[in-house]
PDB file of the backbone (N, CA, C, O) and the ligand in Angstrom, with CONECT records:
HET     ZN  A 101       1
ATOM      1  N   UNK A   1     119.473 155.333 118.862  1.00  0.00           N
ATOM      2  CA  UNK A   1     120.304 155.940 119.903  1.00  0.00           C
ATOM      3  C   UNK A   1     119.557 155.943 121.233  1.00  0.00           C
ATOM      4  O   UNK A   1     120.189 155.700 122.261  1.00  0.00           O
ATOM      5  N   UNK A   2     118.352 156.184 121.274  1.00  0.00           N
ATOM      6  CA  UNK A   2     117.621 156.078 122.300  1.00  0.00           C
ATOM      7  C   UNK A   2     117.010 154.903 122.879  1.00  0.00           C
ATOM      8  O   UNK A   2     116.235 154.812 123.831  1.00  0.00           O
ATOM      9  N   UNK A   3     117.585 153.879 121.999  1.00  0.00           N
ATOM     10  CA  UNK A   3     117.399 152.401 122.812  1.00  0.00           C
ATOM     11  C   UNK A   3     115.653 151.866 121.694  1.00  0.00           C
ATOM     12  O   UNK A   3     115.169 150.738 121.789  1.00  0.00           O
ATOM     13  N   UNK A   4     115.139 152.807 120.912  1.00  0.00           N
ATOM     14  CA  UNK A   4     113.723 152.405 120.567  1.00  0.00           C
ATOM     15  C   UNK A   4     113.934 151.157 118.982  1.00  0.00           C
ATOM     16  O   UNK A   4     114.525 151.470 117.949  1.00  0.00           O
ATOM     17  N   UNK A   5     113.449 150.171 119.178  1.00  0.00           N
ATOM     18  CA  UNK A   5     114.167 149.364 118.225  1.00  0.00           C
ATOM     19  C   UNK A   5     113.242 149.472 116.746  1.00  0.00           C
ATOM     20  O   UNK A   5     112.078 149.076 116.701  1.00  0.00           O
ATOM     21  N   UNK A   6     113.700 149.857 115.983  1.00  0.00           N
ATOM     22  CA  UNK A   6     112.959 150.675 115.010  1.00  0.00           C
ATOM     23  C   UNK A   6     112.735 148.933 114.129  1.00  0.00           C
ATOM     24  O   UNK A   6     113.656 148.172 113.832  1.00  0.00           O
ATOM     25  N   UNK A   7     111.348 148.720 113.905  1.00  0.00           N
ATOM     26  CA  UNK A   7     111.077 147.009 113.457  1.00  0.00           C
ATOM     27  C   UNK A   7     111.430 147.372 112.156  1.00  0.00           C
ATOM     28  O   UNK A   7     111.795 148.428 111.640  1.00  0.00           O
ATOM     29  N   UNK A   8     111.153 145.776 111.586  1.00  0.00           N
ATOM     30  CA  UNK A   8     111.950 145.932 109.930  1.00  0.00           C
ATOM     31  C   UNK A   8     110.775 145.957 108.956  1.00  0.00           C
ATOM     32  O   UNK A   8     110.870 145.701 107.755  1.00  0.00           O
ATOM     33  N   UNK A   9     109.331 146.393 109.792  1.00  0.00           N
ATOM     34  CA  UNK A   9     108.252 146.611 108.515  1.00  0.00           C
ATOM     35  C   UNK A   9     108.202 147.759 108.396  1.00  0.00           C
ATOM     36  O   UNK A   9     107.452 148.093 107.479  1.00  0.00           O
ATOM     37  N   UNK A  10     108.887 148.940 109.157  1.00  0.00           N
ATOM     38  CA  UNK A  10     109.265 150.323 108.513  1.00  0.00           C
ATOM     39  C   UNK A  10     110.848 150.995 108.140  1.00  0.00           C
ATOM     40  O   UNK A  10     111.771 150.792 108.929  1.00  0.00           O
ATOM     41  N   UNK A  11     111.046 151.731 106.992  1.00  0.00           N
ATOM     42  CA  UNK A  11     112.165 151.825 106.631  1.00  0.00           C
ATOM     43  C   UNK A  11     112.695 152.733 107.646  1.00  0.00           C
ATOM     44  O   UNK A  11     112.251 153.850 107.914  1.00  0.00           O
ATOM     45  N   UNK A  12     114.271 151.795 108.494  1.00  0.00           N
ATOM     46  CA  UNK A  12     115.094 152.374 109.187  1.00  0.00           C
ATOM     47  C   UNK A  12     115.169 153.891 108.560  1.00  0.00           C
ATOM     48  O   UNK A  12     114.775 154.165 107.426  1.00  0.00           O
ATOM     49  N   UNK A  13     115.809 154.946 109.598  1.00  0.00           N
ATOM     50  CA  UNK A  13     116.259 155.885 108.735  1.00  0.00           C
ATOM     51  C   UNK A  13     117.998 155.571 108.553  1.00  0.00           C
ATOM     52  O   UNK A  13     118.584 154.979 109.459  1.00  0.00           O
ATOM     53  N   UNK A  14     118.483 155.869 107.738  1.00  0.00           N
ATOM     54  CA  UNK A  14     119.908 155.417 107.279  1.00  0.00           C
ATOM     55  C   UNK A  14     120.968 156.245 107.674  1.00  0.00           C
ATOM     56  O   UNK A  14     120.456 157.363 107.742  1.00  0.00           O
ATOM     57  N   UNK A  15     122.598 156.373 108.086  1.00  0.00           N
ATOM     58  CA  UNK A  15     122.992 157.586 108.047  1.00  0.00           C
ATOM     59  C   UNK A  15     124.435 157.384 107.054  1.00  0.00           C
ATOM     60  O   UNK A  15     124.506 156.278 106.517  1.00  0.00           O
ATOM     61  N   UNK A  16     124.950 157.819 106.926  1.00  0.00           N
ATOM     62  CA  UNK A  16     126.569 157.653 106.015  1.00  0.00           C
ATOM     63  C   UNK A  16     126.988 156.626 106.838  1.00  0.00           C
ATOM     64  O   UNK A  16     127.444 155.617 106.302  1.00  0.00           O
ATOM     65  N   UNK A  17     126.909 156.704 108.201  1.00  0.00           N
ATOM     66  CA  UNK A  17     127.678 155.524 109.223  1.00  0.00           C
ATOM     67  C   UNK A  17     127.080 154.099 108.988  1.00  0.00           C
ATOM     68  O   UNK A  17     127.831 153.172 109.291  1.00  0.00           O
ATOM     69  N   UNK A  18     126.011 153.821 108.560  1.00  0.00           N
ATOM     70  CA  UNK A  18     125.711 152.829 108.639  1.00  0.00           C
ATOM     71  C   UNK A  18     124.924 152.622 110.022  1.00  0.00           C
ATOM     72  O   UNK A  18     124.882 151.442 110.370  1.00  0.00           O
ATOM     73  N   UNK A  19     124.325 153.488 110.836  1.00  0.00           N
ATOM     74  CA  UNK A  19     123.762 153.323 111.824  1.00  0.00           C
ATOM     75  C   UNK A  19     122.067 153.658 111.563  1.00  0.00           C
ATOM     76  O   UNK A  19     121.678 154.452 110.706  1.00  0.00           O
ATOM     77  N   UNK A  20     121.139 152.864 112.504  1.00  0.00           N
ATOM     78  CA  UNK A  20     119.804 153.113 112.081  1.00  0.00           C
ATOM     79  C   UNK A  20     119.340 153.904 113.204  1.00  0.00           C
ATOM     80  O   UNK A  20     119.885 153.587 114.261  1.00  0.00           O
ATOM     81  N   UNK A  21     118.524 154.806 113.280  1.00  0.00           N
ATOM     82  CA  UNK A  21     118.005 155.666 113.919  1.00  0.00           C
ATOM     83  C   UNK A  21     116.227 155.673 113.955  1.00  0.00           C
ATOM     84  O   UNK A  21     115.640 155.345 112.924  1.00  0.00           O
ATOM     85  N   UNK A  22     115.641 155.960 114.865  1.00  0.00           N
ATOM     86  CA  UNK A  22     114.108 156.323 114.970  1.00  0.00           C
ATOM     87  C   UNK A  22     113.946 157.479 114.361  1.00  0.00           C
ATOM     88  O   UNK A  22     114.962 157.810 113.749  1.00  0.00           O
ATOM     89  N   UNK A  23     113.057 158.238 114.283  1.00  0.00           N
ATOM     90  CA  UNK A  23     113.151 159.403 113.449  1.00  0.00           C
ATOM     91  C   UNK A  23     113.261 160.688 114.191  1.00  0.00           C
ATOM     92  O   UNK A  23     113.419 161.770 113.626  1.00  0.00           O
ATOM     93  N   UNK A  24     113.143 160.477 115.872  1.00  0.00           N
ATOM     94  CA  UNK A  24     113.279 161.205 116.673  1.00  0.00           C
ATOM     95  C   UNK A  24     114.952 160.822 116.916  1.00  0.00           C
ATOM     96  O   UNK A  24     115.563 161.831 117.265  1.00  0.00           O
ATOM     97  N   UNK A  25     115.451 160.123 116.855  1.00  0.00           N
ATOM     98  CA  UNK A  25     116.963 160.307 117.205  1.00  0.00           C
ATOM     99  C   UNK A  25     117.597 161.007 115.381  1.00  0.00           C
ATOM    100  O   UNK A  25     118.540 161.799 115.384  1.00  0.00           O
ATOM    101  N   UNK A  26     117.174 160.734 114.502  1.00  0.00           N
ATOM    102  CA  UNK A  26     117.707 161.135 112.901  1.00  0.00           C
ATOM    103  C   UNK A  26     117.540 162.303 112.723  1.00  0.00           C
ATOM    104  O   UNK A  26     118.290 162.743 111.851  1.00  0.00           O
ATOM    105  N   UNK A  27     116.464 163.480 113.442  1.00  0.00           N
ATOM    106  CA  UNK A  27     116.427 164.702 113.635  1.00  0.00           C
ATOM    107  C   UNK A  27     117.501 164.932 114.483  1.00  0.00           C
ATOM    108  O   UNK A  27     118.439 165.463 113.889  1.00  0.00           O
ATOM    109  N   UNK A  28     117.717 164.700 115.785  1.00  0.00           N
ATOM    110  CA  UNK A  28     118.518 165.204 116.429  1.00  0.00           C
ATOM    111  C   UNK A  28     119.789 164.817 115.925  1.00  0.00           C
ATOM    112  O   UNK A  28     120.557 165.772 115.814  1.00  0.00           O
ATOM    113  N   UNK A  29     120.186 163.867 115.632  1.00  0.00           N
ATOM    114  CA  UNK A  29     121.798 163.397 114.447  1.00  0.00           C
ATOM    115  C   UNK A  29     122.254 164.107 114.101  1.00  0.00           C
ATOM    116  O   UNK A  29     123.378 164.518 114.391  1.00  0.00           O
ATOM    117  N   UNK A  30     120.892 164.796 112.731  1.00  0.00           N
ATOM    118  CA  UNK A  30     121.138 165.796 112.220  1.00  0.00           C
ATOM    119  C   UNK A  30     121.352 166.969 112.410  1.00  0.00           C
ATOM    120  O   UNK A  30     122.120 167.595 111.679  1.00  0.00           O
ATOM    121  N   UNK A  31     120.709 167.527 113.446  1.00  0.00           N
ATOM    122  CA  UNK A  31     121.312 169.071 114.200  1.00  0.00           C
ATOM    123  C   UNK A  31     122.635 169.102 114.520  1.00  0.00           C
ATOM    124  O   UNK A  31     123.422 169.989 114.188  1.00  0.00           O
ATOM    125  N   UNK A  32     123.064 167.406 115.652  1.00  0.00           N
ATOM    126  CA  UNK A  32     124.148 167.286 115.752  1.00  0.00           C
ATOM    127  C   UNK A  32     125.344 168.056 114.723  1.00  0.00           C
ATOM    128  O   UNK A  32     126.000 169.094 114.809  1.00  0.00           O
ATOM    129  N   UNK A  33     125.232 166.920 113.701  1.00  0.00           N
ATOM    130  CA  UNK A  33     125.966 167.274 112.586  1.00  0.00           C
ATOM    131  C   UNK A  33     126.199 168.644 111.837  1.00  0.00           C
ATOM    132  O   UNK A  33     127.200 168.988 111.209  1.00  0.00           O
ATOM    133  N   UNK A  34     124.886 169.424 112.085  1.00  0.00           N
ATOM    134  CA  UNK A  34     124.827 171.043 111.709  1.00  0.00           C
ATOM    135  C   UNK A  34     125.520 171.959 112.246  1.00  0.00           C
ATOM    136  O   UNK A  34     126.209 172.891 111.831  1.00  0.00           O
ATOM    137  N   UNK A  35     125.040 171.284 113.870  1.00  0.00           N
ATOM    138  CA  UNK A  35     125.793 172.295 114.827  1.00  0.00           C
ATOM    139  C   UNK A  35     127.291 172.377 115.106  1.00  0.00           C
ATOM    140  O   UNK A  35     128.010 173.351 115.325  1.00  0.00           O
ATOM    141  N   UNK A  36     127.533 171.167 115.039  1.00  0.00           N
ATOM    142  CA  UNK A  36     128.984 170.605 115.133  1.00  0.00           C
ATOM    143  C   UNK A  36     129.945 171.058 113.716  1.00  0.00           C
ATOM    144  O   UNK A  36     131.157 171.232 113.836  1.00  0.00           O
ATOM    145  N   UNK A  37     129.457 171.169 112.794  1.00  0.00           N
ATOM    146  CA  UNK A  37     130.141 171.831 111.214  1.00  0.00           C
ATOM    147  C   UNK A  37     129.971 173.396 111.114  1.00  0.00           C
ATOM    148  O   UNK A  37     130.227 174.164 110.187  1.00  0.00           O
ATOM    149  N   UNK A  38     129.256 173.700 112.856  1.00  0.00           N
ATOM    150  CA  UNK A  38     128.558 175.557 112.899  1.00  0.00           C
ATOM    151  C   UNK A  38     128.071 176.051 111.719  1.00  0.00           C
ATOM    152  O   UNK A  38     128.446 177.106 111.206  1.00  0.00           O
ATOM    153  N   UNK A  39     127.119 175.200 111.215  1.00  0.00           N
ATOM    154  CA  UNK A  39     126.496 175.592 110.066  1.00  0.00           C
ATOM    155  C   UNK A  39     125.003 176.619 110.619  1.00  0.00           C
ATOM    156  O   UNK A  39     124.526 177.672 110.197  1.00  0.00           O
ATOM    157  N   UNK A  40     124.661 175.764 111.647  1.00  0.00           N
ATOM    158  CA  UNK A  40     123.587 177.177 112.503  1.00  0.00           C
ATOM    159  C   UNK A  40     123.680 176.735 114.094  1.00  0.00           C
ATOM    160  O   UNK A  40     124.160 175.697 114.550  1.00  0.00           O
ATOM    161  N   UNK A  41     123.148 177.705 114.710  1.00  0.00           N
ATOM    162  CA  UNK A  41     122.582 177.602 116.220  1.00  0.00           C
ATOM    163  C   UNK A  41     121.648 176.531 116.266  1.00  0.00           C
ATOM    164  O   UNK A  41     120.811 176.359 115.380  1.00  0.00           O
ATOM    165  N   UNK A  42     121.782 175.680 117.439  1.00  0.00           N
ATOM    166  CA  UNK A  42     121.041 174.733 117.755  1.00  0.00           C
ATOM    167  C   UNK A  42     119.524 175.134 117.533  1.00  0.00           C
ATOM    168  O   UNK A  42     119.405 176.356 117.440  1.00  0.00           O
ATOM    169  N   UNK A  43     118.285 174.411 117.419  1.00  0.00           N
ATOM    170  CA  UNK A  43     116.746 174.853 117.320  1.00  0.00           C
ATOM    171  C   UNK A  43     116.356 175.076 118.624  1.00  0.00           C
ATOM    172  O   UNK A  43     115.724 176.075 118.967  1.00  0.00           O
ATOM    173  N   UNK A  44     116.687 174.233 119.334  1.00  0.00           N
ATOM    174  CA  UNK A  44     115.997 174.639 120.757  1.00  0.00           C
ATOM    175  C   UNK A  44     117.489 174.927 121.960  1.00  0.00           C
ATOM    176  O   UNK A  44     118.697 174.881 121.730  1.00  0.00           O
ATOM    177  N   UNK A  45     116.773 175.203 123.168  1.00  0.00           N
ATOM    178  CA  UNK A  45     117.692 175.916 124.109  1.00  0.00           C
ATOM    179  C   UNK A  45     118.243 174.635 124.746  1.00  0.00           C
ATOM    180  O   UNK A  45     119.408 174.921 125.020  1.00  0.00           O
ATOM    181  N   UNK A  46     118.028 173.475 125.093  1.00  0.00           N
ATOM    182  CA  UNK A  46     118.577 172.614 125.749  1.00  0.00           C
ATOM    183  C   UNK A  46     119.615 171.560 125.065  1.00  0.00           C
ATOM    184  O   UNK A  46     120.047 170.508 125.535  1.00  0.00           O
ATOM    185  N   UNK A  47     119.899 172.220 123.705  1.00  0.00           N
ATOM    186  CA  UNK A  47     120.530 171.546 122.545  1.00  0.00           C
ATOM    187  C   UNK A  47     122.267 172.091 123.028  1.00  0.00           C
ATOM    188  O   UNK A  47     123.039 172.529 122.175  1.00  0.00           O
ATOM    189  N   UNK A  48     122.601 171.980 124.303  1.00  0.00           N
ATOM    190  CA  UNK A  48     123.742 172.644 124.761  1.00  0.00           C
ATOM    191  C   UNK A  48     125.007 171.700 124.457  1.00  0.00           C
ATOM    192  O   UNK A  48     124.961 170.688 123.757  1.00  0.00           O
ATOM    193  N   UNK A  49     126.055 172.169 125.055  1.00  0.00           N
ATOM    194  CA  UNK A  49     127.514 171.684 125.308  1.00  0.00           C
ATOM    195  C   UNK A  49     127.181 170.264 125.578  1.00  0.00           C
ATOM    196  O   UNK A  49     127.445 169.250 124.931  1.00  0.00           O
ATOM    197  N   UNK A  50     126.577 170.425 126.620  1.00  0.00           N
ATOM    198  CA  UNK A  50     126.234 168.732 127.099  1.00  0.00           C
ATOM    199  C   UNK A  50     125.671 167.865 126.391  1.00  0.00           C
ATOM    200  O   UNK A  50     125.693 166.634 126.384  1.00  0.00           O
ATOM    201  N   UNK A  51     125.010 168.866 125.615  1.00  0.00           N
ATOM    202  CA  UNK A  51     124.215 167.457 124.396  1.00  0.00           C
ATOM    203  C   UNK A  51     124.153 167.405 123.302  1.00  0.00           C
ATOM    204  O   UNK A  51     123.207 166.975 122.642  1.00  0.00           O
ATOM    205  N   UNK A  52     125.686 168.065 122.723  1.00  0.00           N
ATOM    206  CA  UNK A  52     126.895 167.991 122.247  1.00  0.00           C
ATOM    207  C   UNK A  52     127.431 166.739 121.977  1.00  0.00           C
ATOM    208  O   UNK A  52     127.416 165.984 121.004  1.00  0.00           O
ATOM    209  N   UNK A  53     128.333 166.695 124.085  1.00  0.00           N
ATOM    210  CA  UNK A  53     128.881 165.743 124.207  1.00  0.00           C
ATOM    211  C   UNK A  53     128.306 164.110 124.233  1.00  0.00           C
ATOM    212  O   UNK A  53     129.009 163.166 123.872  1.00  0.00           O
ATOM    213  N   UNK A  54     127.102 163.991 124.657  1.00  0.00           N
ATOM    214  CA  UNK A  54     126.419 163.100 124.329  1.00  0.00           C
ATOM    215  C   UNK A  54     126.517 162.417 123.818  1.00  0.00           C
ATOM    216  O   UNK A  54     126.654 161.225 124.092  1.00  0.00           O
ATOM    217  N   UNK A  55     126.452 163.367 122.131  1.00  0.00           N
ATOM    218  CA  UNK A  55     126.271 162.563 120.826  1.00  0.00           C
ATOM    219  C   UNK A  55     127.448 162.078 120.381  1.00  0.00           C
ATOM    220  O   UNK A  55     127.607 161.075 119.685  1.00  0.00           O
ATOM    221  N   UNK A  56     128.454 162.977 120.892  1.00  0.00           N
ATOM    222  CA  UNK A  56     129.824 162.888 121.072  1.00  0.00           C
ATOM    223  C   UNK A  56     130.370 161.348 121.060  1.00  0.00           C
ATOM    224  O   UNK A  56     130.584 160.596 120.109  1.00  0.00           O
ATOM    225  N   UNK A  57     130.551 161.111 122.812  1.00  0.00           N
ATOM    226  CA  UNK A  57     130.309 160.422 123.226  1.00  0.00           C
ATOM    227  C   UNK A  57     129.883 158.824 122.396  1.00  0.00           C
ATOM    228  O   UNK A  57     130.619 157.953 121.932  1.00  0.00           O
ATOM    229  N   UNK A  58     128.348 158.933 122.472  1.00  0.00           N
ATOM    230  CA  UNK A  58     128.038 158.023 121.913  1.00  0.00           C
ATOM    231  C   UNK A  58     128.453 157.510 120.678  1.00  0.00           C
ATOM    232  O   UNK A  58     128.706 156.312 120.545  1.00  0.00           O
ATOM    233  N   UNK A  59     128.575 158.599 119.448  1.00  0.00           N
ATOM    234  CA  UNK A  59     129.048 158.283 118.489  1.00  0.00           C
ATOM    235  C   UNK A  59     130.814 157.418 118.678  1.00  0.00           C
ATOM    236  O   UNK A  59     131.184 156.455 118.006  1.00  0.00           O
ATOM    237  N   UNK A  60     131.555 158.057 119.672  1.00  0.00           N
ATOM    238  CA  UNK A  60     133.030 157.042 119.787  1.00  0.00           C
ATOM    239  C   UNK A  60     132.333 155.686 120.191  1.00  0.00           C
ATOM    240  O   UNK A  60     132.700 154.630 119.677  1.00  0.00           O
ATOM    241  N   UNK A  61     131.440 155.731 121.012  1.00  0.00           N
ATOM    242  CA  UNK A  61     131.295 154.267 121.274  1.00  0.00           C
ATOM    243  C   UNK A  61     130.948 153.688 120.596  1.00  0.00           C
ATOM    244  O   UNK A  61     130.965 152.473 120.789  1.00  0.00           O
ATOM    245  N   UNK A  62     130.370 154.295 119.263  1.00  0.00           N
ATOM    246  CA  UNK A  62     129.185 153.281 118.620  1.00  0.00           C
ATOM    247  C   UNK A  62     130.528 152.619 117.326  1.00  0.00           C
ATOM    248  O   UNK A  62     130.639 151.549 116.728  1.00  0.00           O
ATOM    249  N   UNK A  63     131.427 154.018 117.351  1.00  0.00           N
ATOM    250  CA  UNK A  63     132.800 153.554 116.741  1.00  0.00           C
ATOM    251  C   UNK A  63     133.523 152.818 117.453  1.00  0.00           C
ATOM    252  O   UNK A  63     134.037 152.181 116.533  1.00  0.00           O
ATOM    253  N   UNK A  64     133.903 152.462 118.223  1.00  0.00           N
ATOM    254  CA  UNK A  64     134.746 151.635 119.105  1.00  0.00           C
ATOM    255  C   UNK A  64     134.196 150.740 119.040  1.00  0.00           C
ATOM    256  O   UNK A  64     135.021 149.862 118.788  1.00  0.00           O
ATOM    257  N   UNK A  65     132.299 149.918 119.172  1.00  0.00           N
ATOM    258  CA  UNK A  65     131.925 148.610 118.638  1.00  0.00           C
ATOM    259  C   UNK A  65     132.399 148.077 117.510  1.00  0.00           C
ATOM    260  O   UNK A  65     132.644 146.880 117.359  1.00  0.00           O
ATOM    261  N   UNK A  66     132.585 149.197 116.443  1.00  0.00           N
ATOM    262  CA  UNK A  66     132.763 148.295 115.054  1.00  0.00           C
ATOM    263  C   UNK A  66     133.893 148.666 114.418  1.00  0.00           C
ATOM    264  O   UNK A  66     133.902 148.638 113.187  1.00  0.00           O
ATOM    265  N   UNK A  67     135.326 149.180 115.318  1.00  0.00           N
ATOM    266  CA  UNK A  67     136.380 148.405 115.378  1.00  0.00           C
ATOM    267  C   UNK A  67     136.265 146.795 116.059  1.00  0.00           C
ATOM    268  O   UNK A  67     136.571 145.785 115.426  1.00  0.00           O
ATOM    269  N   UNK A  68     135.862 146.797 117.191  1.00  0.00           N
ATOM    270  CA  UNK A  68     136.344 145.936 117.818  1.00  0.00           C
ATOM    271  C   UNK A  68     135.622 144.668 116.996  1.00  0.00           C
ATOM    272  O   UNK A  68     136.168 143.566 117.034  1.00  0.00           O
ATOM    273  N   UNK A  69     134.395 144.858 116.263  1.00  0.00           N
ATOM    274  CA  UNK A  69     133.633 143.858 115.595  1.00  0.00           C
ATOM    275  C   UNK A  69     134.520 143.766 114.366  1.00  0.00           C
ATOM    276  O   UNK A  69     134.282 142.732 113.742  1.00  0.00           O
ATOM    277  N   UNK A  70     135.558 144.592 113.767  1.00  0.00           N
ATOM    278  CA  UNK A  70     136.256 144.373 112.663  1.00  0.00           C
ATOM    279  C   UNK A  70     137.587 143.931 113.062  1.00  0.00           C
ATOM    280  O   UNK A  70     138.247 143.606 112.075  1.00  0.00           O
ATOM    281  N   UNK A  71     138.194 143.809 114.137  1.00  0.00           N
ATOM    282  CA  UNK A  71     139.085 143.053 114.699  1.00  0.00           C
ATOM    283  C   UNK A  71     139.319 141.553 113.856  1.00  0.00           C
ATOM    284  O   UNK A  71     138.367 140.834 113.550  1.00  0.00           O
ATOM    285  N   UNK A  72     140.812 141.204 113.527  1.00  0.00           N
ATOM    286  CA  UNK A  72     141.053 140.009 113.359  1.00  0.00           C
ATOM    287  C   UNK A  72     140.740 139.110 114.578  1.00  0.00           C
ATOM    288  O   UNK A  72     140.342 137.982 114.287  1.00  0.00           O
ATOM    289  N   UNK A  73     140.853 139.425 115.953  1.00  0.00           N
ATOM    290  CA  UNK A  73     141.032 138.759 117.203  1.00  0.00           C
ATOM    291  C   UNK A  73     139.297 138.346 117.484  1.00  0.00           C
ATOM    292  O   UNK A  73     139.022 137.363 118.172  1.00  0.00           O
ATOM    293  N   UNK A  74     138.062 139.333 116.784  1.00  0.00           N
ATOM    294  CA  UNK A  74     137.364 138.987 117.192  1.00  0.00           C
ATOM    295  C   UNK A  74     136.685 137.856 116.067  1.00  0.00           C
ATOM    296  O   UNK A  74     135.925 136.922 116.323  1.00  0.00           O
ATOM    297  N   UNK A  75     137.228 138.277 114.763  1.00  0.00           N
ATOM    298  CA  UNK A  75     137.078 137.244 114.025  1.00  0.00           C
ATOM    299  C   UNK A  75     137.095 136.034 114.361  1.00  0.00           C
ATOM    300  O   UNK A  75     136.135 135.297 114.132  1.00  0.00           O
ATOM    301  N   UNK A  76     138.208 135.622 114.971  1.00  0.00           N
ATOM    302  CA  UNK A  76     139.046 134.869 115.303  1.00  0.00           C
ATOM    303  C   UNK A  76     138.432 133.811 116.195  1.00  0.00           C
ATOM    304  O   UNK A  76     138.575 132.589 116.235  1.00  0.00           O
ATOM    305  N   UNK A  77     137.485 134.919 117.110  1.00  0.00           N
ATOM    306  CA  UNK A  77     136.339 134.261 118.032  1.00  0.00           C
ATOM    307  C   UNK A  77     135.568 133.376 117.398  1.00  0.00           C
ATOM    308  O   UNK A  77     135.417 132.170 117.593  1.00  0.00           O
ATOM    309  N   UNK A  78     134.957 134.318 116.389  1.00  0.00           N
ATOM    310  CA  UNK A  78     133.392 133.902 115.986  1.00  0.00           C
ATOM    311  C   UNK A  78     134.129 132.113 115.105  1.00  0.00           C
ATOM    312  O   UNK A  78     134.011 130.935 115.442  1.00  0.00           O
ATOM    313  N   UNK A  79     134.712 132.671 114.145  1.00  0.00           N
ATOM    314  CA  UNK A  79     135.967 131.031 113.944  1.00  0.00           C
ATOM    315  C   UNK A  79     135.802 129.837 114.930  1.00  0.00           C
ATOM    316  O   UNK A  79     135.329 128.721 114.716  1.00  0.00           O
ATOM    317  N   UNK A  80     136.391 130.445 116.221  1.00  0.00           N
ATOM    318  CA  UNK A  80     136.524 129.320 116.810  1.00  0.00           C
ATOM    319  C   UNK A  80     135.359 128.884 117.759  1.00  0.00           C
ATOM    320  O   UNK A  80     135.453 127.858 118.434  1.00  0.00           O
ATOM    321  N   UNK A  81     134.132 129.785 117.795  1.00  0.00           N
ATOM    322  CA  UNK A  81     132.642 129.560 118.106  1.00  0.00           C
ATOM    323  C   UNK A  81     131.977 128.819 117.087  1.00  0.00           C
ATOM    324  O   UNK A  81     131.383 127.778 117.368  1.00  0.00           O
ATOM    325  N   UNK A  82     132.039 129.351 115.716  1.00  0.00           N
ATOM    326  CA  UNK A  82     131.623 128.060 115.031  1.00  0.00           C
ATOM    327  C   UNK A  82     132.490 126.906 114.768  1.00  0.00           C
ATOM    328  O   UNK A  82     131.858 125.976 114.267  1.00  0.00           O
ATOM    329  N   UNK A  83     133.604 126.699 114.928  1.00  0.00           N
ATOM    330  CA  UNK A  83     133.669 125.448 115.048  1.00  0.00           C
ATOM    331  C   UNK A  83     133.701 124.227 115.917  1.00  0.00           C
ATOM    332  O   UNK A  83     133.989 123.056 115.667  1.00  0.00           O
ATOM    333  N   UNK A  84     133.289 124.890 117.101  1.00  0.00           N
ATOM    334  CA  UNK A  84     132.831 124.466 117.970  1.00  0.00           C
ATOM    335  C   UNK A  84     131.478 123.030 117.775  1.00  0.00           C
ATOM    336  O   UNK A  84     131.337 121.866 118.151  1.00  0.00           O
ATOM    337  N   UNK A  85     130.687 124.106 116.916  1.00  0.00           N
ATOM    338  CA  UNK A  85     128.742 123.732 117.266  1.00  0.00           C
ATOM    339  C   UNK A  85     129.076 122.259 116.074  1.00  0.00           C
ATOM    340  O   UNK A  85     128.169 121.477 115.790  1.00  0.00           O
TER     341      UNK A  85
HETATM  342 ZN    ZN A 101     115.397 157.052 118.891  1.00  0.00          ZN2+
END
């Protein structure tokens, strides 16, 4: 989430989504997910509304990539990109 590209000689951390995380973004995921089900108060004070929405946020987008990557239309692309070469 934070852009840090986690290499493939250490194990990604995993989530139900299928998304890989550093272990500093898989902690915060996880609060996400705590806080958001109000299972407890955030751990720290800057864990606000705003960074909330954030994860919010990011998470539609990271959903909106993989519709659009499960698209027949984009299928459709990659099809007519390889038959191109
Ligand atoms: Zn990270």
């Amino acid at each position: 989430m934070c852009g840090t590209q986690v290499t493939s000689g250490e194990a990604p951390e995993r989530t139900p989504f299928g998304l890989n995380f550093c272990s500093d973004c898989m902690a915060e995921f996880e609060e996400f997910v705590s806080v958001t089900k109000g299972k407890k108060p955030p751990e720290v004070f800057w864990h606000n509304q705003e960074w909330l929405e954030v994860w919010r946020a990011w998470l539609d987008y990271r959903k909106a990539i993989s519709a659009f990557v499960a698209s027949k239309e984009y299928n459709l692309l990659l099809e007519e990109l390889n038959s191109d070469s």
